[in-house]
MIPATOR-549946 format. One record per residue: x, y, z of N, C-alpha, C in turn; residue number from 1. Coordinates in pm, whole numbers. Layout:
<recs>
[rec [X Y Z] [X Y Z] [X Y Z] NUM]
...
</recs>
This chain:
<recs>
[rec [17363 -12637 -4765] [17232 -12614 -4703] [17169 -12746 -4662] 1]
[rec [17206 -12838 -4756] [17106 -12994 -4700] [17195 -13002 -4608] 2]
[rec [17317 -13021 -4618] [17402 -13071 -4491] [17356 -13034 -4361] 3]
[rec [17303 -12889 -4335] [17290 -12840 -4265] [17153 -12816 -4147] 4]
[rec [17071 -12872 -4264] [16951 -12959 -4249] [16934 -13101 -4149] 5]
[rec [17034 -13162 -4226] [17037 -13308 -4181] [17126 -13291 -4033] 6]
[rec [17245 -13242 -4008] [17257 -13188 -3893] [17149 -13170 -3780] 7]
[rec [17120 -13083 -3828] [16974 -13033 -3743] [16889 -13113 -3694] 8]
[rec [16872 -13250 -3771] [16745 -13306 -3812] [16802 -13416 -3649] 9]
[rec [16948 -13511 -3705] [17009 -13558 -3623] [17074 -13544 -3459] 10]
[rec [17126 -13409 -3453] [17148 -13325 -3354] [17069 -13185 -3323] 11]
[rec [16959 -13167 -3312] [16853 -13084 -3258] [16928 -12973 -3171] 12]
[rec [16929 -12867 -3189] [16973 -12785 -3072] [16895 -12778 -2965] 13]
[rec [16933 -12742 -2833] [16861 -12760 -2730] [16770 -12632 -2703] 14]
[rec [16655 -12635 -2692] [16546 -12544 -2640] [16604 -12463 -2525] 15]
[rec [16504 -12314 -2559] [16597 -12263 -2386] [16512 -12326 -2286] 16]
[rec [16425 -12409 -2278] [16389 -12434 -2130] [16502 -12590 -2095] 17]
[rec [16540 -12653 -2216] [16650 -12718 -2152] [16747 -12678 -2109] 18]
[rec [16768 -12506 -2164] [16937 -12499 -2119] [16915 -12430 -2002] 19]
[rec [16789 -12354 -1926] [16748 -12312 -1833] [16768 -12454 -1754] 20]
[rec [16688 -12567 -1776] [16752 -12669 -1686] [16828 -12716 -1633] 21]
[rec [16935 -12727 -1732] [17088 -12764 -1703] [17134 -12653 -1648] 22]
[rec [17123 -12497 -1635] [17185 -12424 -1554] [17154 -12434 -1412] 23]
[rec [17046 -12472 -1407] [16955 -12456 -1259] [17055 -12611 -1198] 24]
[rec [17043 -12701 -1271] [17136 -12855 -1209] [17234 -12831 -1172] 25]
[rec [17344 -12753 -1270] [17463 -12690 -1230] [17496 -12612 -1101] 26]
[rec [17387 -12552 -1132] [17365 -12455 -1006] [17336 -12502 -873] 27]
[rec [17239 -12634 -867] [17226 -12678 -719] [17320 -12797 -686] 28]
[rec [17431 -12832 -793] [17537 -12912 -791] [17636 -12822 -722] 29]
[rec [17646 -12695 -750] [17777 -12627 -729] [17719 -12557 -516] 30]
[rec [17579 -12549 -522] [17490 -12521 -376] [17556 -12622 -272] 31]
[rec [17505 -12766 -326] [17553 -12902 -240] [17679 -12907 -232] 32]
[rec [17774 -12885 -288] [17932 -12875 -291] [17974 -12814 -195] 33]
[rec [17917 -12701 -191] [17948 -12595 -115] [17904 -12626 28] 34]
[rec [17765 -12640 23] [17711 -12683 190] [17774 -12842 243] 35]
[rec [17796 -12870 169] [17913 -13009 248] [18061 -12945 240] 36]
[rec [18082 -12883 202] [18216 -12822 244] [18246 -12735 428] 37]
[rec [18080 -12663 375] [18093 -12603 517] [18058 -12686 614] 38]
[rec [17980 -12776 599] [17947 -12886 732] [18039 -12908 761] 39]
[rec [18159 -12990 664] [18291 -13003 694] [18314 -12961 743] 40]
[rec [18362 -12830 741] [18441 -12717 842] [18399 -12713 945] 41]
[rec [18232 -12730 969] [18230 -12681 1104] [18274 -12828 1220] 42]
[rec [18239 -12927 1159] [18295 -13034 1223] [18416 -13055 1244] 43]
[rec [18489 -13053 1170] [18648 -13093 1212] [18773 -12941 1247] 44]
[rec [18684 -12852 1284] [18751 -12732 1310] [18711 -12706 1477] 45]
[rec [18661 -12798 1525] [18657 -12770 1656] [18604 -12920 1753] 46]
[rec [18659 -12923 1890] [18620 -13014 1948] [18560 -13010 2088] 47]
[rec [18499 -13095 2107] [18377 -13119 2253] [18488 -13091 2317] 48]
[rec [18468 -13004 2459] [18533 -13000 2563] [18455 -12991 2694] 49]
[rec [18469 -13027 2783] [18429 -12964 2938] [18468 -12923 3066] 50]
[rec [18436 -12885 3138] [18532 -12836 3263] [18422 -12837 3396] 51]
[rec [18483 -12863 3487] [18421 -12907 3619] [18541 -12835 3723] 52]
[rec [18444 -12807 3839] [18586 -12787 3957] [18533 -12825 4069] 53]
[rec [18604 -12892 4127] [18561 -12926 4337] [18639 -12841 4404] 54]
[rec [18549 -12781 4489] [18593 -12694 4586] [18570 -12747 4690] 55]
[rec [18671 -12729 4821] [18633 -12771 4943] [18723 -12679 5041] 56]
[rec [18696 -12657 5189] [18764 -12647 5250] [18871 -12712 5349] 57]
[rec [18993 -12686 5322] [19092 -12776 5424] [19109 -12689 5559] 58]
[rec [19096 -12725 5622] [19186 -12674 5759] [19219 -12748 5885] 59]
[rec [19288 -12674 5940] [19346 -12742 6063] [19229 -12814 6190] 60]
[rec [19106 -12766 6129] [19007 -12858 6255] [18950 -12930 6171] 61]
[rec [18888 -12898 6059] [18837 -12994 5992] [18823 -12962 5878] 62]
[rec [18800 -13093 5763] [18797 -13100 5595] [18668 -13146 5565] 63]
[rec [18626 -13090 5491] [18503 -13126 5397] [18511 -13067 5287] 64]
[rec [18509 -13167 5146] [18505 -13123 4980] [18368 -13127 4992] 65]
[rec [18327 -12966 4928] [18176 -12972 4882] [18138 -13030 4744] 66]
[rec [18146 -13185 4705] [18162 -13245 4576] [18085 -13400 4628] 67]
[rec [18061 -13412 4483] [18007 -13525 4516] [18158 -13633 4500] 68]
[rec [18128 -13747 4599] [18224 -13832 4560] [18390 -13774 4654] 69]
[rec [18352 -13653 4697] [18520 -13612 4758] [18483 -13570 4854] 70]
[rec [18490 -13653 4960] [18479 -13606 5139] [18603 -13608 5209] 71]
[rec [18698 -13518 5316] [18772 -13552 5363] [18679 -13560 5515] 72]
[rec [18743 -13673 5584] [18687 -13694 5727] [18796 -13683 5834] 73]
[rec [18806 -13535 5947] [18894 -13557 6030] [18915 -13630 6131] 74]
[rec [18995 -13663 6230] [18981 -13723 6354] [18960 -13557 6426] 75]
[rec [18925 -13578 6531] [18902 -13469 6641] [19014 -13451 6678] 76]
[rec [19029 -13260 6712] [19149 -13213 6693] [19210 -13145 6571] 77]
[rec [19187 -13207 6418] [19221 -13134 6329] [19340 -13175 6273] 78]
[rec [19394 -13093 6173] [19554 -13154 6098] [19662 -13067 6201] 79]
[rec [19730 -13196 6256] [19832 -13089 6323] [20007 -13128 6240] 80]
[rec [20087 -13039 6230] [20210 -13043 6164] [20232 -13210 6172] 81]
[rec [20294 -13235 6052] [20365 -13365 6016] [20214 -13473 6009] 82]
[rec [20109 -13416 6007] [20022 -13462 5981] [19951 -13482 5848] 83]
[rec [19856 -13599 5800] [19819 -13621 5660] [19669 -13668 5660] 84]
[rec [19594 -13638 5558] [19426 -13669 5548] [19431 -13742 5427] 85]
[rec [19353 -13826 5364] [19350 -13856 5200] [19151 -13871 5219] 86]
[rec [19121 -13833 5099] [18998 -13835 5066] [18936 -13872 4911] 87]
[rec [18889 -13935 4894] [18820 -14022 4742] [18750 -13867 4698] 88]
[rec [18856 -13871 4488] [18821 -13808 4435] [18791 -13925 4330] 89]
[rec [18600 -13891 4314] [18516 -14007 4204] [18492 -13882 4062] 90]
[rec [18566 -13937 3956] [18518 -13875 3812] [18465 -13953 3735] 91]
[rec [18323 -13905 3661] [18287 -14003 3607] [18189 -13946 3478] 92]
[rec [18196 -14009 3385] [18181 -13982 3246] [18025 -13970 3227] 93]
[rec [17924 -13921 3186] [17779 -13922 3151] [17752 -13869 3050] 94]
[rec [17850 -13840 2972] [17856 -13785 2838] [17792 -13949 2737] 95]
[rec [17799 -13900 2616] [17785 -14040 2500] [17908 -14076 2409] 96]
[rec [18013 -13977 2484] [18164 -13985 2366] [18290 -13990 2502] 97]
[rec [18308 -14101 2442] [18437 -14058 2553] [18547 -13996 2569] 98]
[rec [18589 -13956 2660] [18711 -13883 2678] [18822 -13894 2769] 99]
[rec [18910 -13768 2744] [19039 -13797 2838] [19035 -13662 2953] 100]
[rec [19087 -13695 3023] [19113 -13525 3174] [19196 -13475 3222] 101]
[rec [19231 -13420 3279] [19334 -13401 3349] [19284 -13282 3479] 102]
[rec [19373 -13326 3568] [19353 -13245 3688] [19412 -13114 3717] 103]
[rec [19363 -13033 3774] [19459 -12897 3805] [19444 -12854 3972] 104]
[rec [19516 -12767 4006] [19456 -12722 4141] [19489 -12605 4204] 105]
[rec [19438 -12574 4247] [19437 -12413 4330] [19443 -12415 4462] 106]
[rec [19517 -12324 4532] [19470 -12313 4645] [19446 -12166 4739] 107]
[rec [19416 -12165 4807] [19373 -11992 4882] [19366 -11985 5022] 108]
[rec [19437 -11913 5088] [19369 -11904 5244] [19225 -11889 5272] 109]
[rec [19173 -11949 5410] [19013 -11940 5416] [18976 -11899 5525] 110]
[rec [18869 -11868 5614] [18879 -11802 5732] [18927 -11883 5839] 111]
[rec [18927 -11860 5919] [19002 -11934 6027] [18823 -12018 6115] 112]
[rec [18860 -12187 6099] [18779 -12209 6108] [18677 -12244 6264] 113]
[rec [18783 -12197 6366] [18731 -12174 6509] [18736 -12033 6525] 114]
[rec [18560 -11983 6549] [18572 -11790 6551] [18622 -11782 6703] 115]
[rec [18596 -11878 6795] [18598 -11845 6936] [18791 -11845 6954] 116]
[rec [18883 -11878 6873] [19031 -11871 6889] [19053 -11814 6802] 117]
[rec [19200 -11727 6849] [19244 -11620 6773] [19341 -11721 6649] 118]
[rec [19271 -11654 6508] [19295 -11710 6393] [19497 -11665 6438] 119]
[rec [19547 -11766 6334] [19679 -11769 6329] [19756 -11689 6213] 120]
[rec [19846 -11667 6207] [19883 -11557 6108] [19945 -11570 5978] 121]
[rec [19950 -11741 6037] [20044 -11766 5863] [19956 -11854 5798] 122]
[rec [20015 -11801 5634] [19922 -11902 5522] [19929 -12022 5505] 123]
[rec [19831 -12125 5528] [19815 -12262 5507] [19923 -12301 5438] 124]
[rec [19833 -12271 5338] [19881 -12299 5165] [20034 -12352 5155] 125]
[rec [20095 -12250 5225] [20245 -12286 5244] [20283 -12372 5331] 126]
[rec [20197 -12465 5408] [20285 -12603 5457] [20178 -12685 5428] 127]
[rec [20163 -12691 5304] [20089 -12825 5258] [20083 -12881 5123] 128]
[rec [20149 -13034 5113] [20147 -13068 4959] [20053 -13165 4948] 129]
[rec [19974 -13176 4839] [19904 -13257 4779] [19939 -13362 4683] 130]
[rec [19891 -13467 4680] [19939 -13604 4623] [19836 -13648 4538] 131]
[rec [19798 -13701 4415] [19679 -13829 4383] [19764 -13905 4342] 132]
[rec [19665 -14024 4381] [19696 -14158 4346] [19622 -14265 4273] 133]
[rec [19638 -14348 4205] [19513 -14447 4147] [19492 -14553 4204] 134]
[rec [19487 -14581 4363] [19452 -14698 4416] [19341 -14773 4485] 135]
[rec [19366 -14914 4487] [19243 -14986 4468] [19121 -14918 4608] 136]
[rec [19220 -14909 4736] [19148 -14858 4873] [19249 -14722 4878] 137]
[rec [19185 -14629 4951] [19190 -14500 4962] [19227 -14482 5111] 138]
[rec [19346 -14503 5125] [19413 -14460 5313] [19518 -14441 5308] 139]
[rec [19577 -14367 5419] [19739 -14315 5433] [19832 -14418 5388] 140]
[rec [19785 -14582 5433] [19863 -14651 5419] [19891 -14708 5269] 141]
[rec [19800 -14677 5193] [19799 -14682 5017] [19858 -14624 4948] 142]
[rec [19910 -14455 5061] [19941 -14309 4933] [20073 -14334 5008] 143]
[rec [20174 -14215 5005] [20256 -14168 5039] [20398 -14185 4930] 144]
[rec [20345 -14331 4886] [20496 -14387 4813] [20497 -14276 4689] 145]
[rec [20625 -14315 4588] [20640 -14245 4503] [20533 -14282 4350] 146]
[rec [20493 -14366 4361] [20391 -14411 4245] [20249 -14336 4216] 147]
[rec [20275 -14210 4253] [20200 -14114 4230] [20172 -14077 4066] 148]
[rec [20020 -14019 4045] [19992 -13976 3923] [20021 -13817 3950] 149]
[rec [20025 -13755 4062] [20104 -13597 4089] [20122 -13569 4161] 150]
[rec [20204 -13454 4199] [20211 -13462 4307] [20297 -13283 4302] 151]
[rec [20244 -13212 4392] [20277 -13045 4411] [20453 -13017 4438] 152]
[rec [20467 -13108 4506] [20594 -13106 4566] [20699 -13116 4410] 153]
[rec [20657 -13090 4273] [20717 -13081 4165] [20657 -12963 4115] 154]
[rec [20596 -12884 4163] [20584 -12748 4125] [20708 -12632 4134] 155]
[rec [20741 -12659 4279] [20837 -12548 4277] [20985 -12639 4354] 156]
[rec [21040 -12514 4404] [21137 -12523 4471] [21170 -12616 4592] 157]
[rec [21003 -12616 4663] [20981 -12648 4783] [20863 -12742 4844] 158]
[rec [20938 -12835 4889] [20800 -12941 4900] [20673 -12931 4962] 159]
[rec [20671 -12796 5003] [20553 -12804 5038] [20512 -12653 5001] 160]
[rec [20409 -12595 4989] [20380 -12497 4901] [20253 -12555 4784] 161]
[rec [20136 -12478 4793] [19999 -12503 4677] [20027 -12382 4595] 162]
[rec [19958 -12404 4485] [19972 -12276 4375] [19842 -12169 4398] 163]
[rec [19856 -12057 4368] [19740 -11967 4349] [19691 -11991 4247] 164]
[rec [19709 -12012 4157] [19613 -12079 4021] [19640 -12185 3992] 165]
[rec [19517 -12222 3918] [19514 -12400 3850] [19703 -12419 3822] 166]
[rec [19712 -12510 3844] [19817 -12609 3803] [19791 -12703 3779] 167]
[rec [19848 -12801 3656] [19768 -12927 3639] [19884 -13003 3738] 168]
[rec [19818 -13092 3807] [19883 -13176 3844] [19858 -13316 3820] 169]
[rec [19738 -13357 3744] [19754 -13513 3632] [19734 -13475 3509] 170]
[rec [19805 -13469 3451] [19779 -13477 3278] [19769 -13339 3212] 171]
[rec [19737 -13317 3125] [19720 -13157 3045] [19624 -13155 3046] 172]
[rec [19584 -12993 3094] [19468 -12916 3019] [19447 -12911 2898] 173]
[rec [19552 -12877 2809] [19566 -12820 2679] [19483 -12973 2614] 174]
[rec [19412 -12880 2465] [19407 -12991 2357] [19479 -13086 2330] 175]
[rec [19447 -13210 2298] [19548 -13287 2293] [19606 -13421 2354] 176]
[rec [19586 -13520 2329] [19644 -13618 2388] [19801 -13598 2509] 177]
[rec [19792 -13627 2586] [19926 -13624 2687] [19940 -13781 2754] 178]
[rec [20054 -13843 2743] [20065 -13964 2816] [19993 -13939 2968] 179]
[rec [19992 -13835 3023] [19955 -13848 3160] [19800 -13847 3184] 180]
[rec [19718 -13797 3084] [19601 -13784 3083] [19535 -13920 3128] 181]
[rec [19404 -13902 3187] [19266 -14008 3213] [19168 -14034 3131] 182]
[rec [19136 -14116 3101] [19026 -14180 3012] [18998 -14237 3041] 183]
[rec [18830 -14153 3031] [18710 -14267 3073] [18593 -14313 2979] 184]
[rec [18564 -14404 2945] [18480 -14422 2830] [18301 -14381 2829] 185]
[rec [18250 -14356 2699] [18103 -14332 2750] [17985 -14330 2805] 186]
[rec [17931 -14331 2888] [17845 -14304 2965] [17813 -14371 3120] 187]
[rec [17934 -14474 3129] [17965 -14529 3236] [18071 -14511 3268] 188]
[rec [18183 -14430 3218] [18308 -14460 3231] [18321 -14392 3347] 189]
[rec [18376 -14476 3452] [18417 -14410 3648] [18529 -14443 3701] 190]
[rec [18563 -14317 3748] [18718 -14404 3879] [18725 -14319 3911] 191]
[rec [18790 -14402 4054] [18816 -14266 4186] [18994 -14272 4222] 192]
[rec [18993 -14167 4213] [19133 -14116 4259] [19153 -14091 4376] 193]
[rec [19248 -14096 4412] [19343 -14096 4573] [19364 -13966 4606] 194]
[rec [19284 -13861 4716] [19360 -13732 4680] [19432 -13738 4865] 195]
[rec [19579 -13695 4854] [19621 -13689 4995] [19690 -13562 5046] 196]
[rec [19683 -13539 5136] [19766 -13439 5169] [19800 -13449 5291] 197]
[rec [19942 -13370 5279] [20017 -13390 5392] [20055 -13218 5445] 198]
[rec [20059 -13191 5571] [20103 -13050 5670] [20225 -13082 5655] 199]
[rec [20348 -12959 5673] [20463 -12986 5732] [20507 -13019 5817] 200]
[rec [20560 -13087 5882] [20619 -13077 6030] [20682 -12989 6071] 201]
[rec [20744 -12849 5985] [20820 -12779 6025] [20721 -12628 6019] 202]
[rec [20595 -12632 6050] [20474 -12547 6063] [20496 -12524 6245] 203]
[rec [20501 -12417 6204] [20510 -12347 6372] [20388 -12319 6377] 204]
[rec [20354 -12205 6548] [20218 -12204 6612] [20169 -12100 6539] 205]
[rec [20218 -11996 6423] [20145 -11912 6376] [20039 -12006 6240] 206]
[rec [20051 -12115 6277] [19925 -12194 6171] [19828 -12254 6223] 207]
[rec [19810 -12183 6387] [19747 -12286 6452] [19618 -12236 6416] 208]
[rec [19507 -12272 6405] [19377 -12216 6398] [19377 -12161 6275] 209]
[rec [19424 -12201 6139] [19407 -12150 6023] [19323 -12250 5914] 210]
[rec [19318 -12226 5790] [19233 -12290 5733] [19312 -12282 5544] 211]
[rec [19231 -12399 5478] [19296 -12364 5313] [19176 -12377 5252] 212]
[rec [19176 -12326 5098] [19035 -12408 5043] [19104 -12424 4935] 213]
[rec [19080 -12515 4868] [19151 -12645 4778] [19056 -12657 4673] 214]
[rec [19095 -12625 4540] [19030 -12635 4397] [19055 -12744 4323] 215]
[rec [19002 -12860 4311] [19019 -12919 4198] [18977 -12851 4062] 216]
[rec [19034 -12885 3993] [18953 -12840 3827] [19028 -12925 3747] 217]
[rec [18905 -13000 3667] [18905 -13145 3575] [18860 -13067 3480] 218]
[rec [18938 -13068 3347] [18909 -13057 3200] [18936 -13166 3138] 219]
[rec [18812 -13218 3052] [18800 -13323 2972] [18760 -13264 2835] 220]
[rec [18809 -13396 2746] [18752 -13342 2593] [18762 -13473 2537] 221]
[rec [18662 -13442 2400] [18683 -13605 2343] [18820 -13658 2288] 222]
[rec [18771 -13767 2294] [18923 -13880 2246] [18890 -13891 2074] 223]
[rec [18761 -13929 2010] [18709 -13924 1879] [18813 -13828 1790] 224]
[rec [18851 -13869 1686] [18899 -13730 1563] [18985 -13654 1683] 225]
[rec [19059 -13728 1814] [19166 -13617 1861] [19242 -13662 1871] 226]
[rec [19366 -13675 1842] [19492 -13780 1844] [19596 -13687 1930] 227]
</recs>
């Protein structure tokens, strides 16, 4: 009984409003655990992405990209077979994280862009390949070589031929780092690309008076936590 005393006296058992305390500590120890777990998750389970597209029309009298930064300018007369245009495609970063892009492209027949001549019967699309390039000045005499960043004429079978849906033709869409991809850094990061294209020469008169309209589409995402 003294023993049991002196115990007591030395080691006090704890009151319930202390052990009410220590449950409640436990309790907002095991709260915070938990809510930094989920912050976690939501951060590293997903990443910044964006997507942009330039549309313009090509045709045989004249080109204009409705984009900022991508004008094609014809000579009078129009694209005639074995003929080529190049026009400055400017991408540029205004985000605060930087990232990487890649290009894709589309293409579609468009109306025929003289109403007063009888539109022609065959599809653009099919005698015309597209090229970019990364060079310093932007003219026929800059593009053509093989030091291309893409180029359509590796889509299919046939060198000349556009796709009906996006195709990337610089770098991947997909998540993910790709050697071919662009990177531009934050909030200044800019450059203009080379975009060219060339008609077939082997385009007969059913293309005369026809027209294309031409999709860029740039998907970017961050470079941060994406390897």
């Amino acid at each position: 009984m003294m023993d049991e005393l002196l115990e007591e006296m030395i080691d006090p058992a704890p009151s319930r409003q202390d052990v009410a305390r220590r449950r409640r500590g436990l309790a907002t120890g095991a709260i915070l655990v938990l809510a930094a777990v989920g912050v976690t998750s939501l951060t590293t389970s997903a990443l910044f992405t964006d997507q942009d597209t330039l549309t313009g029309t090509l045709s045989t009298g004249s080109i204009v990209l409705d984009a900022d930064g991508a004008t094609f300018t014809m000579p009078v007369g129009g694209l005639a077979p074995g003929g080529s245009v190049v026009a400055p495609m400017q991408v540029t970063n205004a985000g605060s994280l930087a990232l990487r892009y890649a290009v894709s492209l589309s293409a579609a027949a468009a109306p025929a862009p003289d109403p007063a001549v009888p539109a022609g019967e065959g599809d653009l699309t099919d005698q015309l390949r597209v090229r970019v390039y990364d060079v310093a000045t932007c003219s026929l005499g800059t593009t053509g070589g093989p030091d291309h960043l893409g180029d359509t004429a590796d889509i299919g079978p046939s060198e000349f031929g556009l796709p009906a849906s996006p195709w990337a033709i610089v770098g991947d869409p997909a998540t993910g780092q790709d050697g071919e991809d662009r990177e531009l850094d934050a909030a200044t990061g800019s450059e203009t690309l080379c975009v060219r294209v060339d008609m077939a020469l082997a385009a007969d008169d059913t293309y005369q008076n026809t027209a294309a309209e031409l999709t860029f589409q740039i998907d970017s995402e961050q470079t941060v936590n994406n390897p």
